[in-house]
C-alpha positions in Angstrom: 0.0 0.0 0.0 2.5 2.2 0.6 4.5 1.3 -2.0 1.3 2.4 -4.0 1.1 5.4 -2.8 4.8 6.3 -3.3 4.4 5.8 -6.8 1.7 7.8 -7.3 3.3 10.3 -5.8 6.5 10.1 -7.8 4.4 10.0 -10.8 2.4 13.1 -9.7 5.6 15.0 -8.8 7.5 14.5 -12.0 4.3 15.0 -14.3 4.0 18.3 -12.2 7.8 18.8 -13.2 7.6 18.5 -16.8 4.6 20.3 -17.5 5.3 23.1 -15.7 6.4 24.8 -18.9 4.6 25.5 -21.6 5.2 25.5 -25.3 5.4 29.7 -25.3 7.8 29.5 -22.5 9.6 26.9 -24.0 10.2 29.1 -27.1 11.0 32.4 -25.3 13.8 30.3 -24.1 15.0 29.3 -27.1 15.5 32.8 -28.6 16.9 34.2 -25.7 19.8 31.4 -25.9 20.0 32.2 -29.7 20.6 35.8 -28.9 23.2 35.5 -26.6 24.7 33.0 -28.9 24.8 35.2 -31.6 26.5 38.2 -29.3 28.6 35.6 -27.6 30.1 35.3 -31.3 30.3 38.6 -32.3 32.6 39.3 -29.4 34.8 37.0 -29.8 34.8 37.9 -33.6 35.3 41.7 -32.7 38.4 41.1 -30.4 40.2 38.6 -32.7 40.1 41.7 -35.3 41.1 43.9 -32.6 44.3 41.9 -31.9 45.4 41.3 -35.6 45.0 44.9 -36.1 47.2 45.6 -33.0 49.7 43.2 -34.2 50.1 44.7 -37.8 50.5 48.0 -35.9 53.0 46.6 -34.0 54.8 45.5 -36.8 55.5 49.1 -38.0 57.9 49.7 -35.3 61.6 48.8 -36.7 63.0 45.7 -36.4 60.0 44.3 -35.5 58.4 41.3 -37.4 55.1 38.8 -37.7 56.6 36.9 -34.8 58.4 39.7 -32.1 54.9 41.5 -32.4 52.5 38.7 -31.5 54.6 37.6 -28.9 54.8 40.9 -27.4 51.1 41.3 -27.6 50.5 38.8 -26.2 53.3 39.7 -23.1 50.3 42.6 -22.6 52.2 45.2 -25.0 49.4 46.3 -27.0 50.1 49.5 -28.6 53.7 50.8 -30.0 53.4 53.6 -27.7 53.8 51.2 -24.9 56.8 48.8 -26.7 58.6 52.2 -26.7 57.7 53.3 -22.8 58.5 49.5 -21.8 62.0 48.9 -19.8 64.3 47.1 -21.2 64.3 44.1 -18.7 60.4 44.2 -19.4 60.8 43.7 -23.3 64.0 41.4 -23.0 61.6 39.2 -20.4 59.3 38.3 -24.3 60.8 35.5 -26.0 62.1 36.4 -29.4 62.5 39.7 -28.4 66.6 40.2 -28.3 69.1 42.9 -27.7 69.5 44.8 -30.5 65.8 44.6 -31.0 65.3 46.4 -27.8 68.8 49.0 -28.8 66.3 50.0 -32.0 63.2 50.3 -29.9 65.0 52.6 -27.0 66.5 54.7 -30.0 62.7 55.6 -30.5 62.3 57.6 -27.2 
């Protein structure tokens, strides 16, 4: 009997559970996760073209190639207005940046 009765409650519980929502609801959702989707991708879109346009900039500075500029973008030197205020020890800290890279940067200031 009471076995009965646990059932029927489980049964009545988890109906209760899954019809709680209804079809409208069930689509608001649906567009709300497709529009966040769709911004979700534009940002990450928008800051990928952000940083290959900071890395071609950076590549204007002498002596500075494809390589020496992403990886000192991505050590946090975004602009060439920072490369050039950077300390030496600071730029020498990037791998591939060298010595004489860093002589033709400080000749900037």
């Amino acid at each position: 009997m009471i076995s009965k009765f646990l059932s029927k409650l489980k049964s009545i519980l988890f109906k209760s559970a899954v019809t709680s929502e209804t079809p409208l609801k069930k689509e608001k959702k649906a567009a709300k996760s497709a529009k966040t989707k769709t911004k979700t991708k534009t940002k990450t879109k928008t800051k990928a073209v952000n940083s290959k346009k900071n890395i071609e900039t950076l590549t204007t500075l002498p002596g500075v190639g494809a390589k020496s500029a992403k990886a000192l973008y991505e050590a946090g030197f975004k602009t060439t207005k920072a490369v050039i205020a950077a300390d030496e020890k600071d730029l020498l800290a990037v791998s591939g940046v060298g010595i004489n890279l860093v002589k033709k940067l400080k000749k900037l200031k």
